[in-house]
C-alpha positions in Angstrom: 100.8 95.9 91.4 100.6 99.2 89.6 103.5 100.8 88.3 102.3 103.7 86.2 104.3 107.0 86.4 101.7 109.3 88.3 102.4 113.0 88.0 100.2 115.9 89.7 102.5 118.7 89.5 101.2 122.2 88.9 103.6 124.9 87.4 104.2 127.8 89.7 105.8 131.3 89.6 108.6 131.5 92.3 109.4 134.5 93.9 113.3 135.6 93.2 115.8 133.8 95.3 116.7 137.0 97.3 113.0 137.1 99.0 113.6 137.2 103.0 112.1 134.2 104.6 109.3 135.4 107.4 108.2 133.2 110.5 106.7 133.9 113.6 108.3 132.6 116.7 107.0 129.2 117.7 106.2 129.0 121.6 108.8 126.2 121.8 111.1 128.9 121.3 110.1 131.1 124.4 112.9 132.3 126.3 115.9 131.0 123.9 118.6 133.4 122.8 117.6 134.7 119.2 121.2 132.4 117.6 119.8 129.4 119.3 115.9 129.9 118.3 117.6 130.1 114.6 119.5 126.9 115.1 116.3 125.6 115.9 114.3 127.2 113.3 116.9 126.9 110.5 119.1 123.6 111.1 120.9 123.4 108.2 122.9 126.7 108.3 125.4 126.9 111.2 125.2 128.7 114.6 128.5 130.8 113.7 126.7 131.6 109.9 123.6 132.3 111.7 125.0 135.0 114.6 127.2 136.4 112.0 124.0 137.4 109.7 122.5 138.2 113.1 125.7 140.6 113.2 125.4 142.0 109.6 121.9 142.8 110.0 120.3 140.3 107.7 118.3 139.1 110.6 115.3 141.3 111.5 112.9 140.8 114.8 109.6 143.0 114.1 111.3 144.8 111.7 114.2 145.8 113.6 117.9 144.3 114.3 118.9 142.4 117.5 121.9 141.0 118.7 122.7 137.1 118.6 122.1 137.0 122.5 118.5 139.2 122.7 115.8 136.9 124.2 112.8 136.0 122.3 109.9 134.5 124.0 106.8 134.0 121.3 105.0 135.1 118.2 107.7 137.8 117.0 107.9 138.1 113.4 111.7 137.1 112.5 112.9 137.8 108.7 115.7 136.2 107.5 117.5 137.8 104.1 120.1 134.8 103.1 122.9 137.0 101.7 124.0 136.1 98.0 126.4 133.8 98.8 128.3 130.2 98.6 127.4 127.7 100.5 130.2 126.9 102.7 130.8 123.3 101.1 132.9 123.3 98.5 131.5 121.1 96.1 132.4 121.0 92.5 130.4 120.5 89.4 130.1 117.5 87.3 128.0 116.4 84.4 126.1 113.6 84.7 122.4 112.3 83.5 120.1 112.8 85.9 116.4 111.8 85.6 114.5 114.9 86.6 111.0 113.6 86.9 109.5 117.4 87.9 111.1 120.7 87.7 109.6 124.4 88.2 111.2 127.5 89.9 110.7 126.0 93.6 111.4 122.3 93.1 113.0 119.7 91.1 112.1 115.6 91.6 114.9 113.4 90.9 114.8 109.6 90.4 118.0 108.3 91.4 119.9 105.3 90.4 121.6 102.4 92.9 125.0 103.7 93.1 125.0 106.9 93.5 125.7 108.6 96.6 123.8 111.8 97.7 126.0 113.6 99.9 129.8 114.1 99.3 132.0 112.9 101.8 134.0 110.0 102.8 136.0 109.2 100.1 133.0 110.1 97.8 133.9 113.9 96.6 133.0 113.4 93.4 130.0 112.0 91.4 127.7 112.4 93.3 123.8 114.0 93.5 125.2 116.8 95.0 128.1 117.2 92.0 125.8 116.9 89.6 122.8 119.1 90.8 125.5 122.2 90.6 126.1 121.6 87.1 122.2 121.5 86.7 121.4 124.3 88.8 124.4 126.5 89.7 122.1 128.9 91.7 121.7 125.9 94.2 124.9 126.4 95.8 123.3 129.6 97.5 120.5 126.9 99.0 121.9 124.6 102.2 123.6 121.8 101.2 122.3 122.4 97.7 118.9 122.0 98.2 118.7 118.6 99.2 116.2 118.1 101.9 116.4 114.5 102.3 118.6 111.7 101.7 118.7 108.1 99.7 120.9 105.5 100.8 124.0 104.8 98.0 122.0 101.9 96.8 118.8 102.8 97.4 116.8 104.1 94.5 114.0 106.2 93.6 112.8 109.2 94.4 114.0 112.2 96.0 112.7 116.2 96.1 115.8 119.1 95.5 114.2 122.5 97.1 115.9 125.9 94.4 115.6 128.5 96.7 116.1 129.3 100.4 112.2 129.4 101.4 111.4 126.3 99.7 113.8 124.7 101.5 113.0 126.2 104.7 109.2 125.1 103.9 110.1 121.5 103.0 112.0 120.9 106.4 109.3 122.1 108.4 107.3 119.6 106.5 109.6 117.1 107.1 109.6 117.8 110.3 106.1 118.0 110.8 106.0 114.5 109.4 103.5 115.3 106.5 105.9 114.4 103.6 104.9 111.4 102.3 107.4 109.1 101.5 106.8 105.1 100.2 109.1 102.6 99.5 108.8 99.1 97.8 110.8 96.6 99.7 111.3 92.9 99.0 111.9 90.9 102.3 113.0 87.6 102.8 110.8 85.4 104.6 106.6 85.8 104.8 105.4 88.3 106.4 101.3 87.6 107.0 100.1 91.0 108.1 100.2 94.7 107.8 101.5 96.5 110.6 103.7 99.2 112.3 107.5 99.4 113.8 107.4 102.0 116.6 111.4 101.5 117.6 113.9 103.9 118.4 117.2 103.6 115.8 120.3 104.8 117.1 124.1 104.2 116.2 124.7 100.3 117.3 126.2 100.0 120.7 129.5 98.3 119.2 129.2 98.6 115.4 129.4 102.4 114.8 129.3 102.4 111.4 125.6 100.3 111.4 122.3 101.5 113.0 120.4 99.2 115.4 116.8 99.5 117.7 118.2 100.9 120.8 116.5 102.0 123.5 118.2 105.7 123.6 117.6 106.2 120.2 115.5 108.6 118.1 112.0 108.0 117.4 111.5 106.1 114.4 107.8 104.8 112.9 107.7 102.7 109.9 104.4 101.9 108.7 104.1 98.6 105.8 102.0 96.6 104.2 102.2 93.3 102.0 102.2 94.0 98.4 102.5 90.4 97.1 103.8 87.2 99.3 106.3 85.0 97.3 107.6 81.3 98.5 110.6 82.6 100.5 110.0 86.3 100.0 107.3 89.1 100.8 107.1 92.5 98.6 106.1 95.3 101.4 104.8 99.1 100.7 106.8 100.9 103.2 105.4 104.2 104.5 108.0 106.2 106.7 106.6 108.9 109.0 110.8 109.7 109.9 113.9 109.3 108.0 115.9 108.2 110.4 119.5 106.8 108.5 118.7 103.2 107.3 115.3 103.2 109.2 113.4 100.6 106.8 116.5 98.0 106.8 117.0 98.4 110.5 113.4 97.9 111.3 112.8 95.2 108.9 115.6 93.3 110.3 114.1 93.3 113.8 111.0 91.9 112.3 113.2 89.0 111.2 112.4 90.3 107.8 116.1 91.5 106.4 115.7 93.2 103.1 116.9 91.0 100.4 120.4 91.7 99.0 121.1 94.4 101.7 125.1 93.4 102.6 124.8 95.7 106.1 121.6 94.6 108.0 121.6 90.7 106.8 119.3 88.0 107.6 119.2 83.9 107.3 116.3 83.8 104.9 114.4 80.9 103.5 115.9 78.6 101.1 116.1 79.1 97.5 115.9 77.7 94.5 119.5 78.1 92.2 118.1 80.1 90.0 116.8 82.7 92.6 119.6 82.9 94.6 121.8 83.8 91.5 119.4 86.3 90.5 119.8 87.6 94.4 122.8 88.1 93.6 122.8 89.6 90.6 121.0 92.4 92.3 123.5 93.3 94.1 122.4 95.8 96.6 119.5 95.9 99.2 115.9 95.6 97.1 114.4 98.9 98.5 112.8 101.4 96.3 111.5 105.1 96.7 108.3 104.8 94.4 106.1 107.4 95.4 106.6 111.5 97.1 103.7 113.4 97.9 104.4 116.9 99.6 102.8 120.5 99.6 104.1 123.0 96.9 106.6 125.2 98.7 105.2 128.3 96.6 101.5 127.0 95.7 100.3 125.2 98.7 98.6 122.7 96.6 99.6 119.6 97.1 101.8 117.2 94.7 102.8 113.3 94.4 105.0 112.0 91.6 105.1 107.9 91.2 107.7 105.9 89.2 107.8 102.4 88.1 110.0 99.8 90.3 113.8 99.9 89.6 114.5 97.7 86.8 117.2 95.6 88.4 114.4 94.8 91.3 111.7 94.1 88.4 113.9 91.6 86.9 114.6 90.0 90.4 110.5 90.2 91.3 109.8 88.5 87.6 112.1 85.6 88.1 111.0 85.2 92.0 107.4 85.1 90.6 108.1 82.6 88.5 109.4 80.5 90.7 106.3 80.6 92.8 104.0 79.7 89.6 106.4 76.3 89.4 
């Protein structure tokens, strides 16, 4: 298993942060009021922020201003100047050490630790990736929830891409949405699993367990794509591909394969047993062993496209050495 850092990052010039953002309506669009074909367009600002910039005229359709309930049907040119302004979370914020793996005017790669939490909310205001990417970047609270296009569970680590500016953000969800960011995880199961293959299952809130996901029949689409990386006696290391990012979408598909993730306290499974010295270093771990190793997107600005690789968390290295070990015994 390679673990070398690969970086293929080109340095770019970024346009200034006030340049409008230009589409043309897509035909899935046709017939929507112009508020709702922004929703749609634009999902991370609000309806009420979008009709009131469709208001103050920062919204243009072929170069002219509309109203939030005008009609558009297909392949209008739409402009959208985001006013100089807050984002409407108040977030404050913090120092803290973050390892920025890539930075230029458009992007910045972050590897982040077990622990920390992406998002504030929840009992979680402070110290977080959010906090801390304010304090790196105060210019970020003008970009929807402060760039961050894409989220890490708590205790989940690795990496994760930060868009600076309104269009790069804009560009990155369309990629995510377009499923053509590529996102691989390393993930240590328990049990053996023999083959490659694919979970095509819907994940949705659990029927009786709201705070846990669960494959249920109405829920969103979710594909995982793995393969085995290195089987172990009770264990299997997996390369995870996800083509969505549905919340906790490798731990809820690995446990319907029978294959929990090891350590994960949510989405538990019975396991093989163990030898004492494994199962303490299980527990040492102390979260679910799932790793973010590798990000491969197109350059917002450039076009060209970029992948950044880090080695395997050390906490899970530690955990792979001794499980390898006890295989060689």
């Amino acid at each position: 298993m390679d673990t070398r850092p690969i970086v293929q990052s080109p340095d770019y010039n970024s346009p200034d942060d006030s340049d409008p953002i230009e589409l043309q309506v897509p035909a899935e669009c046709a017939g929507m009021r112009l508020d709702q074909a922004l929703v749609h367009l634009f999902p991370d600002f609000s309806r009420n922020r979008l009709q009131k910039w469709v208001k103050d005229g920062y919204v243009l359709v072929d170069d002219g201003t509309a109203l939030p309930k005008s009609k558009v049907w297909s392949g209008e040119r739409l402009t959208l100047q985001v006013p100089d302004e807050p984002d409407g979370t108040q977030v404050e914020p913090e120092p803290m050490d973050l390892q920025v793996i890539h930075e230029d005017a458009a992007l910045l790669v972050i590897h982040k630790p077990p622990g920390l939490v992406v998002h504030p909310g929840h009992g979680n205001w402070k110290g977080t990736l959010q906090n801390a990417l304010l304090y790196h970047d105060p210019s970020l609270g003008r970009v929807p929830r402060c760039g961050i296009v894409h989220r890490l569970d708590k205790d989940t680590s690795g990496l994760i891409v930060v868009a600076r500016t309104v269009t790069a953000h804009a560009h990155l969800v369309r990629q995510l949405q377009a499923r053509t960011v590529r996102r691989h995880y390393w993930a240590l199961v328990q049990g053996m699993v023999m083959d490659d293959g694919t979970v095509d299952a819907p994940v949705g809130r659990h029927p009786t367990q709201r705070t846990r996901m669960a494959v249920v029949s109405g829920g969103r689409p979710a594909v995982t794509h793995y393969g085995v990386v290195e089987r172990l006696p009770a264990h299997t290391l997996l390369e995870c591909r996800l083509e969505t990012g549905r919340t906790h979408q490798i731990r809820v598909h690995m446990q319907y394969l029978g294959h929990a993730l090891v350590g994960d306290p949510v989405y538990r499974g019975s396991g093989l047993p163990v030898s004492a010295d494994a199962a303490a270093a299980i527990r040492q771990l102390s979260r679910q062993a799932l790793h973010a190793f590798r990000l491969g997107l197109v350059h917002p600005e450039g076009g060209q496209a970029c992948e950044w690789q880090i080695p395997m968390e050390g906490d899970m290295a530690d955990l792979m050495s001794v499980l390898c070990r006890e295989g060689k015994s």
